[in-house]
N, C-alpha and C positions, 0 to 999 in steps of 0.2 A: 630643523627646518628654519635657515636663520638666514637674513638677506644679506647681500654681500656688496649693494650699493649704499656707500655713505649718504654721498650729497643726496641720493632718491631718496634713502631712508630717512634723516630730517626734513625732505619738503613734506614727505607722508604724514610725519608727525606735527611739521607746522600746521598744515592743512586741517587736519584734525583737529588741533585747538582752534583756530578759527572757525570749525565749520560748527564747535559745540560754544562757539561764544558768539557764533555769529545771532542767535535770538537776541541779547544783548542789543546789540549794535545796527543789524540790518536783515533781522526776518525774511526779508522777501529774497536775499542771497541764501537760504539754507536751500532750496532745491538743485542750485547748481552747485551747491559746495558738495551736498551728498551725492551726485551727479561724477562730481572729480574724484570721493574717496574710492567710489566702486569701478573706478580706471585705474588709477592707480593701486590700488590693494589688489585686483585681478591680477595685475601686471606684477606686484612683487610676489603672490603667490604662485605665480607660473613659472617665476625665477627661481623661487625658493624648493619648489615641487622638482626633483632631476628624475623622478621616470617619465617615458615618453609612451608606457604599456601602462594599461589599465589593470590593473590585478583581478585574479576570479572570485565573487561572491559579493558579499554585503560590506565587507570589511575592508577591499578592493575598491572598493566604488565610495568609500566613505575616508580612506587611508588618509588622503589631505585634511581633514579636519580632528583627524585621531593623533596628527604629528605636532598638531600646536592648535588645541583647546580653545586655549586664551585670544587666538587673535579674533574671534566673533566678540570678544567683550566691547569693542570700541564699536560696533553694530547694535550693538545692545542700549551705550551710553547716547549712542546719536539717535536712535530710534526715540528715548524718554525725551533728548532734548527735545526735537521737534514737539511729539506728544505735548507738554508744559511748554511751548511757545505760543500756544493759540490754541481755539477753536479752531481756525481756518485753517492750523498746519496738523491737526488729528489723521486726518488723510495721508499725508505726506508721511506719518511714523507708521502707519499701517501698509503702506507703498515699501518702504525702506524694508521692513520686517518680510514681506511677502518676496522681495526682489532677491535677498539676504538667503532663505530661504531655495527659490527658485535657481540661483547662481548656485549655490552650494552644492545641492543634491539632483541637480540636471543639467545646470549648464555646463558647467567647469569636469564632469567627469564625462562628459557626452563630446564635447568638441574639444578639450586638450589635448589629444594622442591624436584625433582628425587632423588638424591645425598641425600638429608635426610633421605630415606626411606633406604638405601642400607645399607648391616651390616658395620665393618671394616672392612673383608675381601674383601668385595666385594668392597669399598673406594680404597683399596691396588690395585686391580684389575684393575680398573679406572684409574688409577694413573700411574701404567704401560704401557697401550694402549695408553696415552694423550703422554707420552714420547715415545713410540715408533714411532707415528705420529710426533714428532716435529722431531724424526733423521732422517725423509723420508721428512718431508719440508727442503728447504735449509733458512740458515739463513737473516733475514730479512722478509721472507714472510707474507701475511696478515693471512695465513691461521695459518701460528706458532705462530702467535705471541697472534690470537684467542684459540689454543688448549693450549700455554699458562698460559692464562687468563683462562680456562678452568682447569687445574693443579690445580691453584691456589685456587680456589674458592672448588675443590677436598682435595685440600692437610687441606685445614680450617676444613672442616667437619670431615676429619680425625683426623685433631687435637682438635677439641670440642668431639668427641667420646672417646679418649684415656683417658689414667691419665696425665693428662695437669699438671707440674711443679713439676714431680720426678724427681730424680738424675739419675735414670735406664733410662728416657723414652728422659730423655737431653742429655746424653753421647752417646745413638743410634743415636739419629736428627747428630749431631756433626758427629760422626764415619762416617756416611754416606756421609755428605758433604764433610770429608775429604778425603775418599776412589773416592767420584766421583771426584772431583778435582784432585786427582791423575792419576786415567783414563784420566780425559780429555789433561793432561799434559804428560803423557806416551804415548797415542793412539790418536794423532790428527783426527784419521777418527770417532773417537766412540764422540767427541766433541758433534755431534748434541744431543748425548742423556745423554751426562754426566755433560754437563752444566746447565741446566735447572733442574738436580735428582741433582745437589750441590745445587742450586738455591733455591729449595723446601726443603729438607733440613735443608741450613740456616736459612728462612723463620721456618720453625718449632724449630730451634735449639732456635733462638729470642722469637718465641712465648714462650717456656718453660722456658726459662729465667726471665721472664717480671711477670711468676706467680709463681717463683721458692718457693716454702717450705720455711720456716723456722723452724728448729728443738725447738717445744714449749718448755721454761725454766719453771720447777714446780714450784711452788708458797714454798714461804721458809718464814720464820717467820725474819724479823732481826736481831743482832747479840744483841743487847741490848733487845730487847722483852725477847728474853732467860731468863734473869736475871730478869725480873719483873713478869712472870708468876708462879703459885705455881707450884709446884712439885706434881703429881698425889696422892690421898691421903693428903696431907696436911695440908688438913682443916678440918680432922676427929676430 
């Protein structure tokens, strides 16, 4: 169960050291930092996960976190960091743990295989409702931080549907993140729902990058072949 986006897979991991350096530096960034890891970590798990069937039993409904263990450890390390950042962010590790939780063993096995069946359109549709829910939770919460994780794992499917690695479908992902970043930065009240639609976005902007085209070169003969091939007719 191994990701297969480069460029995703370093911003994942940039982000993470920032989000566990971020007490350091700027505390009041750790809600939205944790905010991005649970979009983007849905979203590499929904890549990394290729059944689109739920298996029967307890071991079926549990299978994605029995194929790689290890990747709740960095859920674990960002939950302490918050915890020892404050008083005021004890909540916020307790949010993290409960959402971590709730994503795991309800959310991600309850709407994965749903979310397959749905066209794009109706991915886009999803995708909207999940943002409209995160600007009606306040930041920090277990429940946003679950609808989220829920984005995420929405925004994957939409991007395995699409044409994954055109230049049309990379400059939209991009346009958009930059358009909601601008929102979020012009409209501090519309933040709850412009940060998370930047977030998702990037998160797509990365993916398209990571399997971007390259325009195929034709096959040409060498400059010296030239000169040693006959000339059509020539050997009448």
């Amino acid at each position: 169960m191994k990701g297969e986006l480069k460029i995703l897979g370093l911003a994942h991991g940039l982000l993470l050291g920032l989000v566990l350096a971020s007490p350091l530096v700027a505390p009041s960034l750790l809600p939205w930092g944790a905010e991005a890891l649970f979009i983007i970590a849905a979203f590499q798990l929904r890549l990394a996960d290729r059944r689109w069937e739920t298996r029967a039993g307890l071991h079926g409904w549990i299978s994605h976190i029995r194929m790689a263990p290890l990747r709740l450890v960095p859920w674990a390390g960002t939950a302490v960091v918050a915890a020892i950042a404050g008083p005021e962010q004890a909540r916020l590790a307790a949010a993290i743990l409960i959402a971590v939780v709730m994503g795991e063993l309800l959310v991600y096995p309850v709407i994965a295989h749903l979310l397959g069946r749905l066209p794009r359109l109706g991915l886009a549709g999803a995708m909207l409702l999940l943002l409209i829910g995160c600007g009606l939770a306040g930041p920090g919460q277990a429940a946003r931080f679950a609808m989220a994780f829920a984005l995420g794992i929405s925004g994957c499917v939409f991007w395995l549907r699409g044409p994954d690695g055109e230049a049309g479908a990379t400059l939209a992902a991009l346009s958009g993140a930059v358009g909601a970043l601008a929102v979020a930065l012009l409209m501090p009240m519309a933040q709850g729902v412009a940060i998370p639609a930047a977030t998702l976005c990037l998160t797509l902007t990365f993916a398209h990058l990571s399997v971007m085209r390259r325009h195929p070169l034709h096959w040409r003969l060498p400059s010296g072949m030239r000169r040693v091939l006959p000339r059509p007719g020539g050997l009448g």
